[in-house]
PDB file as gemmi writes it, atoms N, CA and C in Angstrom:
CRYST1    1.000    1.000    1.000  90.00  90.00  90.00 P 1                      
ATOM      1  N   UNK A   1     -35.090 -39.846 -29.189  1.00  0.00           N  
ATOM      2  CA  UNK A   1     -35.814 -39.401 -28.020  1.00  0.00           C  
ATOM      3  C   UNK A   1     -34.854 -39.362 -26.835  1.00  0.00           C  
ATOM      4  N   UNK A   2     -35.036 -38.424 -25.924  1.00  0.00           N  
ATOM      5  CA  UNK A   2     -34.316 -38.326 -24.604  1.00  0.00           C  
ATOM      6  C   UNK A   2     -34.350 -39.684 -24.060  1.00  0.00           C  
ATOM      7  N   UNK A   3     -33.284 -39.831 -22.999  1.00  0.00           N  
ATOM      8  CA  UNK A   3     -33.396 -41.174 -22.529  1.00  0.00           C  
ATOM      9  C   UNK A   3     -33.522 -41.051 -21.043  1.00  0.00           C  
ATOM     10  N   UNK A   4     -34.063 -40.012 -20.705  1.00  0.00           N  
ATOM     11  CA  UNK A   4     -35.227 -39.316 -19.669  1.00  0.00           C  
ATOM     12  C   UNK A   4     -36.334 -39.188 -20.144  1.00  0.00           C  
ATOM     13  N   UNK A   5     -36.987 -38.954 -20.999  1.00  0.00           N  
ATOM     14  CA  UNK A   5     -38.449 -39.010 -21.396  1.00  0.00           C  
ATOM     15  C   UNK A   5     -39.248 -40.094 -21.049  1.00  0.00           C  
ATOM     16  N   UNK A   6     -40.246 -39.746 -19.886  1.00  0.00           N  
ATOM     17  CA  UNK A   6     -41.091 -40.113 -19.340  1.00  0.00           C  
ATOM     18  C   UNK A   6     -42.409 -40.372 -20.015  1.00  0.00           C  
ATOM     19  N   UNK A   7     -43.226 -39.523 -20.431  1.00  0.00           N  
ATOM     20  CA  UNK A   7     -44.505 -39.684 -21.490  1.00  0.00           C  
ATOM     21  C   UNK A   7     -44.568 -38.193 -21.413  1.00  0.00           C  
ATOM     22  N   UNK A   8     -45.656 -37.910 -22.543  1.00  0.00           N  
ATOM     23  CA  UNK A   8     -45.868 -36.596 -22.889  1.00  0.00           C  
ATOM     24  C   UNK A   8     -46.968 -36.138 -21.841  1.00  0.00           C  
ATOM     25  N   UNK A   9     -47.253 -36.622 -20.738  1.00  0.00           N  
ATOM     26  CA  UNK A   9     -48.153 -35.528 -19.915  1.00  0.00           C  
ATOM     27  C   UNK A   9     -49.395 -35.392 -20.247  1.00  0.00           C  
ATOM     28  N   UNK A  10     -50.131 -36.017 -20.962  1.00  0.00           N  
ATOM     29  CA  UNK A  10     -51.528 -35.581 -21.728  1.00  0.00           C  
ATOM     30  C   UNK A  10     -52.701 -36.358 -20.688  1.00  0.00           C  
ATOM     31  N   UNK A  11     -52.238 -37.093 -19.986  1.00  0.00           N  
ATOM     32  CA  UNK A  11     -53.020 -38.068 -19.410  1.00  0.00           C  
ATOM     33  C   UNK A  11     -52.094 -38.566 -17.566  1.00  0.00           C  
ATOM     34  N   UNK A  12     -53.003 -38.249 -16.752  1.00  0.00           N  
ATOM     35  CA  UNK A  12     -52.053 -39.039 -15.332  1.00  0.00           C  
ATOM     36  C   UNK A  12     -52.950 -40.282 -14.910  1.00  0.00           C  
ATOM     37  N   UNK A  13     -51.975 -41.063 -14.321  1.00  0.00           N  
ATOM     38  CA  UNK A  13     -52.755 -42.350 -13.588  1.00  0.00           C  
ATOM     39  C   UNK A  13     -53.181 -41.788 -12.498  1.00  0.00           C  
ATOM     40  N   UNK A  14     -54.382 -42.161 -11.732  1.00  0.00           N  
ATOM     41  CA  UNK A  14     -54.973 -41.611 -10.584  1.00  0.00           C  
ATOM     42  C   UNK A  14     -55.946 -42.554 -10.045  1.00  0.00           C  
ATOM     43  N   UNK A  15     -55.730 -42.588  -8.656  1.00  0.00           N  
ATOM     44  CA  UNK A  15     -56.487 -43.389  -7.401  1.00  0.00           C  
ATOM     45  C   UNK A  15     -57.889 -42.531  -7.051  1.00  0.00           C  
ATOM     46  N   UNK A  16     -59.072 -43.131  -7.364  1.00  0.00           N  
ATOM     47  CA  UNK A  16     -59.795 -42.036  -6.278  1.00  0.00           C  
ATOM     48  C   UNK A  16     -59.973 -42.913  -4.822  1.00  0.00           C  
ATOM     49  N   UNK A  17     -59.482 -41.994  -3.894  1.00  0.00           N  
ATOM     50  CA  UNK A  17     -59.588 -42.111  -2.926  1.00  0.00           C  
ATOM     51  C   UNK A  17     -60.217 -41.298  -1.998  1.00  0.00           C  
ATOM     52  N   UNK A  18     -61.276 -40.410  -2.852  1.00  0.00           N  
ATOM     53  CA  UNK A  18     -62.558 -39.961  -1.846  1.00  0.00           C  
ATOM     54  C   UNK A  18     -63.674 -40.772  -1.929  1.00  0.00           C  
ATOM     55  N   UNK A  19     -64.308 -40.530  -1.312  1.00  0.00           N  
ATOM     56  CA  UNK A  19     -65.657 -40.831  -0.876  1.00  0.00           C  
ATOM     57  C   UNK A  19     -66.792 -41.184  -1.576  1.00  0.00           C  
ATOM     58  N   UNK A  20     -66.477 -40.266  -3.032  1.00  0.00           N  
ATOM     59  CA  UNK A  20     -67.390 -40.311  -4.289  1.00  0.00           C  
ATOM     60  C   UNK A  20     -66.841 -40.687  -5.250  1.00  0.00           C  
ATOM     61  N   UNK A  21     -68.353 -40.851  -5.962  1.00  0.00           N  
ATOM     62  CA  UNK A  21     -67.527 -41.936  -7.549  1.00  0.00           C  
ATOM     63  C   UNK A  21     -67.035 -40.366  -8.100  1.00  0.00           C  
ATOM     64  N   UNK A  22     -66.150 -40.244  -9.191  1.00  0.00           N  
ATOM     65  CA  UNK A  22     -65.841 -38.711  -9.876  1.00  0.00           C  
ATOM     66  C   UNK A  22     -66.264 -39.553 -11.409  1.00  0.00           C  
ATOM     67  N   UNK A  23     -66.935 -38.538 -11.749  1.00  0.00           N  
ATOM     68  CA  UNK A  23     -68.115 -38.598 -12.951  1.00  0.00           C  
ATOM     69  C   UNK A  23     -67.197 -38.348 -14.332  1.00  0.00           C  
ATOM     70  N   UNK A  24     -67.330 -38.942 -15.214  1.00  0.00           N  
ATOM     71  CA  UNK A  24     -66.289 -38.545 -16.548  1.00  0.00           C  
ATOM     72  C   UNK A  24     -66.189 -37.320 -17.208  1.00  0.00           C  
ATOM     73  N   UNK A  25     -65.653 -35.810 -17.327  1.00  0.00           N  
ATOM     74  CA  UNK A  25     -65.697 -34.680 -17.134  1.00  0.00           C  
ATOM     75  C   UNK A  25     -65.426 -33.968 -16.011  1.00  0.00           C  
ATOM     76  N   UNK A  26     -65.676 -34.675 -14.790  1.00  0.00           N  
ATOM     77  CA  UNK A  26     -65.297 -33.630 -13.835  1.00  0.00           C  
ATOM     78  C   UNK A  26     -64.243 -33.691 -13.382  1.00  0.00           C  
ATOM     79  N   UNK A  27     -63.852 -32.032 -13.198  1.00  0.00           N  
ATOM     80  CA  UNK A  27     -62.457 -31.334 -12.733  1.00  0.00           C  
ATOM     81  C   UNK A  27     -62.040 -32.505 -11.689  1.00  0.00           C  
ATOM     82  N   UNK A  28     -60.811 -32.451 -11.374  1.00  0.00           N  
ATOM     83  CA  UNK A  28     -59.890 -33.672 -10.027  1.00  0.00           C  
ATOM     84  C   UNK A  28     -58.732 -32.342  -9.480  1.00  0.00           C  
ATOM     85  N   UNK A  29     -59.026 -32.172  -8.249  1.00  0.00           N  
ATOM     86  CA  UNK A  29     -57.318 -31.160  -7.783  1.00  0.00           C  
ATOM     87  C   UNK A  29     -56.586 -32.295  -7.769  1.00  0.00           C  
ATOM     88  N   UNK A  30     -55.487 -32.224  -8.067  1.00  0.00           N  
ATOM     89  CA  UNK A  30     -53.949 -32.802  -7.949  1.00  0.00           C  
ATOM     90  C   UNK A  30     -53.260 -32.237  -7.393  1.00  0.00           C  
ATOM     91  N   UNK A  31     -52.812 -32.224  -6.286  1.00  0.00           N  
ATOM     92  CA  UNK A  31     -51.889 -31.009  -5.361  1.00  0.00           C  
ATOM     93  C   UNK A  31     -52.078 -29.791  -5.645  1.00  0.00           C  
ATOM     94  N   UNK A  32     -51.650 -29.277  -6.207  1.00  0.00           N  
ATOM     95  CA  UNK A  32     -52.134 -27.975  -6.824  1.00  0.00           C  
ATOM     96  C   UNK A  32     -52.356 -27.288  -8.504  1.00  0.00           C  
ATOM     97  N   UNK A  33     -53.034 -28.831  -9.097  1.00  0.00           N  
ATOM     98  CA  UNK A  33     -53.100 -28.518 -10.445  1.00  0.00           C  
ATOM     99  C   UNK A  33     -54.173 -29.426 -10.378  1.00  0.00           C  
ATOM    100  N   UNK A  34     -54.666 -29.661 -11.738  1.00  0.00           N  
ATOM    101  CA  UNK A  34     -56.008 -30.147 -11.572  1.00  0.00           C  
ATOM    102  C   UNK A  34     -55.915 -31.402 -12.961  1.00  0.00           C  
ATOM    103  N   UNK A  35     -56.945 -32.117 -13.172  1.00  0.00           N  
ATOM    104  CA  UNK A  35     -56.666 -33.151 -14.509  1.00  0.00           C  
ATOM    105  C   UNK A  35     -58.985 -33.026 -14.487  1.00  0.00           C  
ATOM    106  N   UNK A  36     -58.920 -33.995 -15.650  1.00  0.00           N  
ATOM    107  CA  UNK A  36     -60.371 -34.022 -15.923  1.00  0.00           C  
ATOM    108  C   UNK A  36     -60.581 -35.664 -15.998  1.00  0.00           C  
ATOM    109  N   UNK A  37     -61.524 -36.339 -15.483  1.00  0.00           N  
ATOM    110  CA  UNK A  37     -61.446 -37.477 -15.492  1.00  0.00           C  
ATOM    111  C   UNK A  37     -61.955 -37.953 -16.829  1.00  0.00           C  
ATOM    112  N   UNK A  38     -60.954 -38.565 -17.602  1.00  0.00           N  
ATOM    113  CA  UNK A  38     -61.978 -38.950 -18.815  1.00  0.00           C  
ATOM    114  C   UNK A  38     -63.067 -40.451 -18.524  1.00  0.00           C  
ATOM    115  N   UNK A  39     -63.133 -41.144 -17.633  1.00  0.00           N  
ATOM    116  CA  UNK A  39     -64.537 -41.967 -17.603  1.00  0.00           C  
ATOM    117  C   UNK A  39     -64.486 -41.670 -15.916  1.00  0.00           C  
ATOM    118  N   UNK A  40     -65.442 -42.410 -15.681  1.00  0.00           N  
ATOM    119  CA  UNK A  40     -66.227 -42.200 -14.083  1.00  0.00           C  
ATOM    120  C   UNK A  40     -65.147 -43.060 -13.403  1.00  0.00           C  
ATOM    121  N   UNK A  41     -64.845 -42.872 -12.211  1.00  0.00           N  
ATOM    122  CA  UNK A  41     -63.782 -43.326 -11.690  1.00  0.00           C  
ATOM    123  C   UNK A  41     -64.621 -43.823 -10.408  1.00  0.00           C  
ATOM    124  N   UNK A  42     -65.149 -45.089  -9.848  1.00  0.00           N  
ATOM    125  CA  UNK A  42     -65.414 -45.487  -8.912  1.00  0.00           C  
ATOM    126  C   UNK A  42     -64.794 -45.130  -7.786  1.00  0.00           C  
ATOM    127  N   UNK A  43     -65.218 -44.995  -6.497  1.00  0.00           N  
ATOM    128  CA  UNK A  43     -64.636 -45.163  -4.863  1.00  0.00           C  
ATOM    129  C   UNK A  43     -63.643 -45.963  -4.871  1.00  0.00           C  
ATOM    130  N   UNK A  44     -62.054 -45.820  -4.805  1.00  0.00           N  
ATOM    131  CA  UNK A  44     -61.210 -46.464  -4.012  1.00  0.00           C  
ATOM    132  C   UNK A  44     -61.035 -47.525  -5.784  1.00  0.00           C  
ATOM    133  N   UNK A  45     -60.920 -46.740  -6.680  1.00  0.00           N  
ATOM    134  CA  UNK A  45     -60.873 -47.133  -7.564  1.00  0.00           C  
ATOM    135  C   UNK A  45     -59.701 -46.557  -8.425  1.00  0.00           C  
ATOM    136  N   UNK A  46     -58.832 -46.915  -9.907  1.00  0.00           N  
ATOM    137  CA  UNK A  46     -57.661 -46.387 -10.533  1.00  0.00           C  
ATOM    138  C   UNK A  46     -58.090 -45.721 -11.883  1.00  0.00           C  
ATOM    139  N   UNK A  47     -58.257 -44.258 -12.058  1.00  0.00           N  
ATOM    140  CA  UNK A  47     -58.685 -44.054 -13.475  1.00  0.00           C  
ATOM    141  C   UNK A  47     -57.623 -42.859 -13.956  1.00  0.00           C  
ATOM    142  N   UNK A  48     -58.017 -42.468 -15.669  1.00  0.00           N  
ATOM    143  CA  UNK A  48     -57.118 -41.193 -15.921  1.00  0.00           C  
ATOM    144  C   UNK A  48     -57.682 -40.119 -16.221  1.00  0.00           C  
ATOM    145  N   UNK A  49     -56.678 -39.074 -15.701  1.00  0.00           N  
ATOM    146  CA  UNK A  49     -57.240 -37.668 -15.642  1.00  0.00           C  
ATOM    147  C   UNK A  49     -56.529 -37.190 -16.978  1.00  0.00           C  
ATOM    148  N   UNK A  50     -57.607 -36.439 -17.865  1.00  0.00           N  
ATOM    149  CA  UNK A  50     -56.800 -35.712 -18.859  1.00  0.00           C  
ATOM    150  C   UNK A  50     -55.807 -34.726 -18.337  1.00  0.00           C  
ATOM    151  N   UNK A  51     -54.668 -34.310 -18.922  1.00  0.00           N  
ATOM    152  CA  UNK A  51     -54.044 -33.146 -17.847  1.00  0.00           C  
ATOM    153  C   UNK A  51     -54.191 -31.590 -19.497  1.00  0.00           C  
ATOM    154  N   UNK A  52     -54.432 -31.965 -20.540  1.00  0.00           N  
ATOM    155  CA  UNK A  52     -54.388 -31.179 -21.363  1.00  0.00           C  
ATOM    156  C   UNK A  52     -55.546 -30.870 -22.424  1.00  0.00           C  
ATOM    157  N   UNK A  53     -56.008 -29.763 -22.406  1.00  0.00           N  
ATOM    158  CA  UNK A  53     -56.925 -29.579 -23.990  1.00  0.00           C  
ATOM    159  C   UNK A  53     -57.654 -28.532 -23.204  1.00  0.00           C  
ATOM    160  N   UNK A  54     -58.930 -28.611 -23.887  1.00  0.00           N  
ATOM    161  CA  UNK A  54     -59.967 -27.286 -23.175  1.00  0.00           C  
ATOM    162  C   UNK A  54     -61.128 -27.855 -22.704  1.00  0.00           C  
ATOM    163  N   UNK A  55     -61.339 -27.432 -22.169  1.00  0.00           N  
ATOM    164  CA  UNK A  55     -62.696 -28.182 -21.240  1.00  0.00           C  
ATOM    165  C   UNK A  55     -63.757 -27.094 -21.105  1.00  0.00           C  
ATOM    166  N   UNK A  56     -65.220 -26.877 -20.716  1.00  0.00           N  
ATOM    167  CA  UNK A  56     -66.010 -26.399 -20.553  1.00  0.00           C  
ATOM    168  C   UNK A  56     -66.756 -26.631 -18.862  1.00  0.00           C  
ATOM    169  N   UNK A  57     -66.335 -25.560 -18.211  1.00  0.00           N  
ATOM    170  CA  UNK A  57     -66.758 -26.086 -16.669  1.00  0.00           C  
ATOM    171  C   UNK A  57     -67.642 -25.078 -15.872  1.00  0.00           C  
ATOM    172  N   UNK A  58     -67.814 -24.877 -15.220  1.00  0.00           N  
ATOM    173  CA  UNK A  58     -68.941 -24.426 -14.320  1.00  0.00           C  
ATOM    174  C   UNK A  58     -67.931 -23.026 -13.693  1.00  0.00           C  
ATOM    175  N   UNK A  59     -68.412 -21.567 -13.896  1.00  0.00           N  
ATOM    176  CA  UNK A  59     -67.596 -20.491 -13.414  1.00  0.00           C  
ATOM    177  C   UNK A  59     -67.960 -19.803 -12.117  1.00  0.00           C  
ATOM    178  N   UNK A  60     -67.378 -19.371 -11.509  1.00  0.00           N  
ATOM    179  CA  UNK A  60     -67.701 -18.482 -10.047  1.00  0.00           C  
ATOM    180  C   UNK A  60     -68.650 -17.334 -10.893  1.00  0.00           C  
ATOM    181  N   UNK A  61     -70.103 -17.350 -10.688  1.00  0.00           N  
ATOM    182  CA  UNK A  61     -70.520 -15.936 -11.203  1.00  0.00           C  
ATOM    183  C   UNK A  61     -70.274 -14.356 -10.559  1.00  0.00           C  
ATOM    184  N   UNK A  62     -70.253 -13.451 -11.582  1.00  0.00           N  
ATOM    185  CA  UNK A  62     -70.053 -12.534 -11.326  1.00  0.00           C  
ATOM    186  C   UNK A  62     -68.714 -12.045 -12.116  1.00  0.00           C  
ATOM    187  N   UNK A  63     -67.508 -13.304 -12.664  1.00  0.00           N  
ATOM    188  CA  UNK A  63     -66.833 -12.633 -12.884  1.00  0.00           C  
ATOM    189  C   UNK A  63     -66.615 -12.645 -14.368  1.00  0.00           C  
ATOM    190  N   UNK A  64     -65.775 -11.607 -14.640  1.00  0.00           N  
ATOM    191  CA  UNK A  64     -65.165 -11.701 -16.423  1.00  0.00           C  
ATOM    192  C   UNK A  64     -63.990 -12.307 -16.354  1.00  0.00           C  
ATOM    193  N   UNK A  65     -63.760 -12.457 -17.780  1.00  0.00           N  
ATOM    194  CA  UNK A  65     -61.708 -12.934 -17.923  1.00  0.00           C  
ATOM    195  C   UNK A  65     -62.148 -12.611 -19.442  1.00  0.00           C  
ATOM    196  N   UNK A  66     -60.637 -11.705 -19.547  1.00  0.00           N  
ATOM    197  CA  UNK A  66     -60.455 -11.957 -20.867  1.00  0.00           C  
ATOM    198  C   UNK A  66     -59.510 -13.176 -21.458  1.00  0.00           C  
ATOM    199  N   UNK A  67     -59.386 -13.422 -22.686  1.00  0.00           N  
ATOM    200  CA  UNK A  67     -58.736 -14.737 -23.222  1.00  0.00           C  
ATOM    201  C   UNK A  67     -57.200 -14.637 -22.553  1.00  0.00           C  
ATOM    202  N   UNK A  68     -57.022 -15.809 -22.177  1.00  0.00           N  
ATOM    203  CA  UNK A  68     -55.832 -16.123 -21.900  1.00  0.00           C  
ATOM    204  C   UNK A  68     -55.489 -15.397 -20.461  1.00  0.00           C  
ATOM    205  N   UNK A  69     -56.610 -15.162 -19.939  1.00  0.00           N  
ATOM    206  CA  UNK A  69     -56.427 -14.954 -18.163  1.00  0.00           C  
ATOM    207  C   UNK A  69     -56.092 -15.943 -17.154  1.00  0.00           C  
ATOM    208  N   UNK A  70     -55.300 -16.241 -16.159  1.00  0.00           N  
ATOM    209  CA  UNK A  70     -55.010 -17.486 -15.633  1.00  0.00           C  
ATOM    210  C   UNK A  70     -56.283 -17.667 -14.602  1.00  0.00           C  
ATOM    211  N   UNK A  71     -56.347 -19.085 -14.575  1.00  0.00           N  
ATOM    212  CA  UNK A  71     -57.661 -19.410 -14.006  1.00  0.00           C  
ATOM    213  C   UNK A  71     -57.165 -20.741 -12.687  1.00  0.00           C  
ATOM    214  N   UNK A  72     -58.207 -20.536 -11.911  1.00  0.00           N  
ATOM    215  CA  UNK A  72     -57.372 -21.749 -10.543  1.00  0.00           C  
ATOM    216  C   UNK A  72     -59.229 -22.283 -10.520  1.00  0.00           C  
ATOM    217  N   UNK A  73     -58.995 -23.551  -9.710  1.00  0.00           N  
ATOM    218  CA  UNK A  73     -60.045 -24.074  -9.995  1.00  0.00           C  
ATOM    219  C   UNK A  73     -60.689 -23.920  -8.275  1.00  0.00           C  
ATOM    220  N   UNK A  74     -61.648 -23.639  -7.880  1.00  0.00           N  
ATOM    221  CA  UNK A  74     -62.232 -23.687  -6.286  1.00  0.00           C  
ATOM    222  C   UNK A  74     -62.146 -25.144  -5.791  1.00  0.00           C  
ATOM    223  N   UNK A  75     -62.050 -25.372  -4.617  1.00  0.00           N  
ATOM    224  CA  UNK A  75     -62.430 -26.673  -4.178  1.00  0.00           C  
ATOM    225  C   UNK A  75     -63.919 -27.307  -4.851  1.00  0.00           C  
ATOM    226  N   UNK A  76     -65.078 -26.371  -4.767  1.00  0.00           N  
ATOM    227  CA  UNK A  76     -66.049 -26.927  -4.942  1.00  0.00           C  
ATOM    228  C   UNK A  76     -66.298 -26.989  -6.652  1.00  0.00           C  
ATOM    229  N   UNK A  77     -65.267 -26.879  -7.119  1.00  0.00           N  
ATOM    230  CA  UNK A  77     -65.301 -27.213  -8.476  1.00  0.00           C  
ATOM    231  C   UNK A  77     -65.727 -26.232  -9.811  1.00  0.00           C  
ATOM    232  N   UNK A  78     -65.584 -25.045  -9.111  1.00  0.00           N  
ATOM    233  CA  UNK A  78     -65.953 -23.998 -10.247  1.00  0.00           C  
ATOM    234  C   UNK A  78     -64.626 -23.052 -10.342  1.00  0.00           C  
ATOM    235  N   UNK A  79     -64.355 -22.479 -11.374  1.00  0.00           N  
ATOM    236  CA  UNK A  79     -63.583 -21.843 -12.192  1.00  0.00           C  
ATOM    237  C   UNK A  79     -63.255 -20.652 -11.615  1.00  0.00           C  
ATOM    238  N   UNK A  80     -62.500 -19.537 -11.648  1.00  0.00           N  
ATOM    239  CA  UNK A  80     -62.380 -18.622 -11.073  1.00  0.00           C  
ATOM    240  C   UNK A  80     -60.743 -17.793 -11.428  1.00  0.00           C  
ATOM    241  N   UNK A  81     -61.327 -16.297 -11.083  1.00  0.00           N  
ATOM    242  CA  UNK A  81     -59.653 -15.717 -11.478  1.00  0.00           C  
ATOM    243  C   UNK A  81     -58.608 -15.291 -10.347  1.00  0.00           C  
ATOM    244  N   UNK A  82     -59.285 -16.228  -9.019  1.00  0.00           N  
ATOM    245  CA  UNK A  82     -58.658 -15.387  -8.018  1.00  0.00           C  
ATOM    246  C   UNK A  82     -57.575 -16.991  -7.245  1.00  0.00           C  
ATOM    247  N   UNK A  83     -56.580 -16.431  -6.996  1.00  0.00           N  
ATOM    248  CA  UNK A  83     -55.902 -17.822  -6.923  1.00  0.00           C  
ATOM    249  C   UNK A  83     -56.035 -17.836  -5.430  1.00  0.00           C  
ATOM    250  N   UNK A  84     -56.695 -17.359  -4.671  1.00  0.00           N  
ATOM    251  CA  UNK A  84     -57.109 -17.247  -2.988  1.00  0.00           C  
ATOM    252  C   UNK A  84     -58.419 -17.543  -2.958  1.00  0.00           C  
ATOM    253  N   UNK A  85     -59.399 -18.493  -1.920  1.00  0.00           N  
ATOM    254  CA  UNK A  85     -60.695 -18.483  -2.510  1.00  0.00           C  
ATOM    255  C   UNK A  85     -60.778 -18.030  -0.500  1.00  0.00           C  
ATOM    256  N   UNK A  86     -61.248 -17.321  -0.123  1.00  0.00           N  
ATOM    257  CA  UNK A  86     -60.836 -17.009   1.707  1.00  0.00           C  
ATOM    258  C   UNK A  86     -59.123 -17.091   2.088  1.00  0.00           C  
ATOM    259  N   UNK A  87     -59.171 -18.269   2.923  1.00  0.00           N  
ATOM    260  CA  UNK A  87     -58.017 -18.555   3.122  1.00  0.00           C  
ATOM    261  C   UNK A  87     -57.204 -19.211   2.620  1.00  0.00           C  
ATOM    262  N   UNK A  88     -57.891 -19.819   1.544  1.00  0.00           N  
ATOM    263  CA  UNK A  88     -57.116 -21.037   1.017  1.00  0.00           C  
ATOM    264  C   UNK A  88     -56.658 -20.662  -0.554  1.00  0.00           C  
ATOM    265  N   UNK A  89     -55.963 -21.810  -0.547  1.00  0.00           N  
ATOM    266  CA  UNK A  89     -55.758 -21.967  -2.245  1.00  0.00           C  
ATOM    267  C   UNK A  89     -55.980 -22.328  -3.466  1.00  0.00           C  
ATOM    268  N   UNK A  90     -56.489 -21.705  -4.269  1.00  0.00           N  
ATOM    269  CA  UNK A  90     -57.015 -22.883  -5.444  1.00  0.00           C  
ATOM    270  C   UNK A  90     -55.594 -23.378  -6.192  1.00  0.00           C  
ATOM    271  N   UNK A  91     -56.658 -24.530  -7.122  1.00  0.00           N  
ATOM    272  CA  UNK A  91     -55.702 -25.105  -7.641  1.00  0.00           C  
ATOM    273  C   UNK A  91     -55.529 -24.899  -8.869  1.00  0.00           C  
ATOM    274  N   UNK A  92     -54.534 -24.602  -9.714  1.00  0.00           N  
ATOM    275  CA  UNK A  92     -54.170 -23.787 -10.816  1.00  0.00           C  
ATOM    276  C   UNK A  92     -54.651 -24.867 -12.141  1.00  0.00           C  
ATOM    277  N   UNK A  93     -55.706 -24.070 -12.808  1.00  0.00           N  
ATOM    278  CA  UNK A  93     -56.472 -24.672 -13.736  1.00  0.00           C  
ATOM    279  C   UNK A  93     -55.688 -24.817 -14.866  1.00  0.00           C  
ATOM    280  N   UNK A  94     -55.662 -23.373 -15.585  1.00  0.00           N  
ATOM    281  CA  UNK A  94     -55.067 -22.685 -16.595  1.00  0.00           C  
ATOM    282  C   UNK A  94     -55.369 -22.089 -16.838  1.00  0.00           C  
ATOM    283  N   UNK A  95     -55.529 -21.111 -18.669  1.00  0.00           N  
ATOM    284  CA  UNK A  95     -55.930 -20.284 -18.872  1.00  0.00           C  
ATOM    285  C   UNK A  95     -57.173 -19.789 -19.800  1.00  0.00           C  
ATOM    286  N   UNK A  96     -58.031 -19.036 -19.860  1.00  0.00           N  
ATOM    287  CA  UNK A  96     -59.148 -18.881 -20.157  1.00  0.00           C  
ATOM    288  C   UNK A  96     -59.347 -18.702 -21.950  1.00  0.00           C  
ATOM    289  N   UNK A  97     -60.002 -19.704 -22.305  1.00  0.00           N  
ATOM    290  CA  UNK A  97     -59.791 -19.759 -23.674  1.00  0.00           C  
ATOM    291  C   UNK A  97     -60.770 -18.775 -24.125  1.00  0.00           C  
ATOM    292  N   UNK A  98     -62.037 -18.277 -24.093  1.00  0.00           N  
ATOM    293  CA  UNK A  98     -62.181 -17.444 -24.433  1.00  0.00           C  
ATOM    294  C   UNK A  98     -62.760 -16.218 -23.246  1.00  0.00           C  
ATOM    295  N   UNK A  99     -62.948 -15.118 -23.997  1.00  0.00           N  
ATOM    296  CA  UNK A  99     -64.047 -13.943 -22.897  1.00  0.00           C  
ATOM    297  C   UNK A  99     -65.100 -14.444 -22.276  1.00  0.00           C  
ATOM    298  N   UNK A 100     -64.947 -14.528 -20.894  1.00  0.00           N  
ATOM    299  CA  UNK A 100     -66.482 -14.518 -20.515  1.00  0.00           C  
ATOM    300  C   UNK A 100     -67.062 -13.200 -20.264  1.00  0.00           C  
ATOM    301  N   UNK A 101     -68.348 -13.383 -19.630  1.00  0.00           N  
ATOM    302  CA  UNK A 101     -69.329 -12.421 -18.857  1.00  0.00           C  
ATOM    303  C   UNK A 101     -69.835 -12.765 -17.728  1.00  0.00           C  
ATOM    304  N   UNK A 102     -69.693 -11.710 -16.901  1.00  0.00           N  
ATOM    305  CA  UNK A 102     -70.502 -11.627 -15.418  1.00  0.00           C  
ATOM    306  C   UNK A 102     -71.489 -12.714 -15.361  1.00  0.00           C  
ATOM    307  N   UNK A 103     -72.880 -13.089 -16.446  1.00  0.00           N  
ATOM    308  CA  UNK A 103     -73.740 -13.635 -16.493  1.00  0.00           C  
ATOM    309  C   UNK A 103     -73.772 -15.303 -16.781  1.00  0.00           C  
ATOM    310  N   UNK A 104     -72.222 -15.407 -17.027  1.00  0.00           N  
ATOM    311  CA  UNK A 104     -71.992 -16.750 -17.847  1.00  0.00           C  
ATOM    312  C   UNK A 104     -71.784 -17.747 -16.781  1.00  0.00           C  
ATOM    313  N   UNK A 105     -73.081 -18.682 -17.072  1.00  0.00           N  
ATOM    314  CA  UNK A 105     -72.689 -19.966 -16.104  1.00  0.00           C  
ATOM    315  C   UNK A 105     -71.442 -20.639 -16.006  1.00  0.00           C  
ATOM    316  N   UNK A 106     -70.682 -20.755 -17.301  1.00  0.00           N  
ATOM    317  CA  UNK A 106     -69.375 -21.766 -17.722  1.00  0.00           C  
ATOM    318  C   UNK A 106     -68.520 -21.072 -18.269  1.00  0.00           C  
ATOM    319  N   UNK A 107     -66.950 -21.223 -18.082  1.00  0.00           N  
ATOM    320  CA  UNK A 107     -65.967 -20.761 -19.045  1.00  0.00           C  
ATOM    321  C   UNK A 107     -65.797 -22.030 -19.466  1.00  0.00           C  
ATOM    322  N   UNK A 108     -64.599 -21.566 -20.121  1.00  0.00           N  
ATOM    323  CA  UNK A 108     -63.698 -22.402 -20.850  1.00  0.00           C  
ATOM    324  C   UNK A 108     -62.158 -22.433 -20.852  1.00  0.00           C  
ATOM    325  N   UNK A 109     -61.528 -23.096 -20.367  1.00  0.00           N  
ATOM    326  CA  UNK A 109     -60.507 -23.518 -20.085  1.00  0.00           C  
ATOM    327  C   UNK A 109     -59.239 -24.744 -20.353  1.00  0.00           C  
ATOM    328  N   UNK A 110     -57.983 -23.699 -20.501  1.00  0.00           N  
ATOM    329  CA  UNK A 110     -56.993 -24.812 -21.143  1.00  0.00           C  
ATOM    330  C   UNK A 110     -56.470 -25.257 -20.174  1.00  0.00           C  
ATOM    331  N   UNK A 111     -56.383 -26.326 -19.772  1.00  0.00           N  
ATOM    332  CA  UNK A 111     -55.659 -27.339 -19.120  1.00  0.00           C  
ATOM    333  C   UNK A 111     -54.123 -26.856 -18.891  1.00  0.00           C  
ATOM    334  N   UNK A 112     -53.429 -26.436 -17.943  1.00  0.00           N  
ATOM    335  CA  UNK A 112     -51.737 -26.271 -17.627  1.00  0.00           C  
ATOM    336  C   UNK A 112     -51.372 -25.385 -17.921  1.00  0.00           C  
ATOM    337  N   UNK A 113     -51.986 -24.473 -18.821  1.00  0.00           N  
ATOM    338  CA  UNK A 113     -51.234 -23.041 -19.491  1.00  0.00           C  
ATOM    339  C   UNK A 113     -51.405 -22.028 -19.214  1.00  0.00           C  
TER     340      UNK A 113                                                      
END                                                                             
């Protein structure tokens, strides 16, 4: 093994330091990438964010993606193909594991890719 090798990335340590507990599944921005909390992470509390696999999350309606479209995540926590949400920036999800539709509450999404 390298004798720089750090860990494989599958998992980050993380502080919540907002306001709310973050629920086990839900999306986390990380500067400008995102992780999934695998258990509920109390207020002002230390938990881990998955940083890899596919997840099933809540989509901006209206839009499509075909597979493997890059996806950024909104502040308010839904999915999307536009990496500008107004003025701002989302935070880069990954990419869309399969087709959605206009009508579809949820995509699906790979973590970093």
């Amino acid at each position: 093994m390298a004798k720089n090798y750090y860990q494989d990335g599958n998992t980050m340590d993380w502080h919540n330091g907002t306001a709310k507990v973050v629920l086990s599944g839900q999306p986390v921005i990380v500067g400008a990438i995102i992780g999934i909390a695998q258990h509920d992470v109390a207020v002002d509390a230390d938990g881990e964010l998955m940083m890899t696999g596919v997840f099933v999350l809540p989509k901006v309606a209206g839009e499509t993606w075909q597979r493997g479209a890059r996806l950024w995540l909104t502040k308010d926590g839904k999915l999307t193909s536009s990496q500008k949400d107004g003025t701002d920036d989302n935070a880069l999800a990954g990419t869309a594991w399969i087709t959605t539709n206009p009508n579809d509450a949820e995509g699906r999404v790979r973590l970093g890719f």
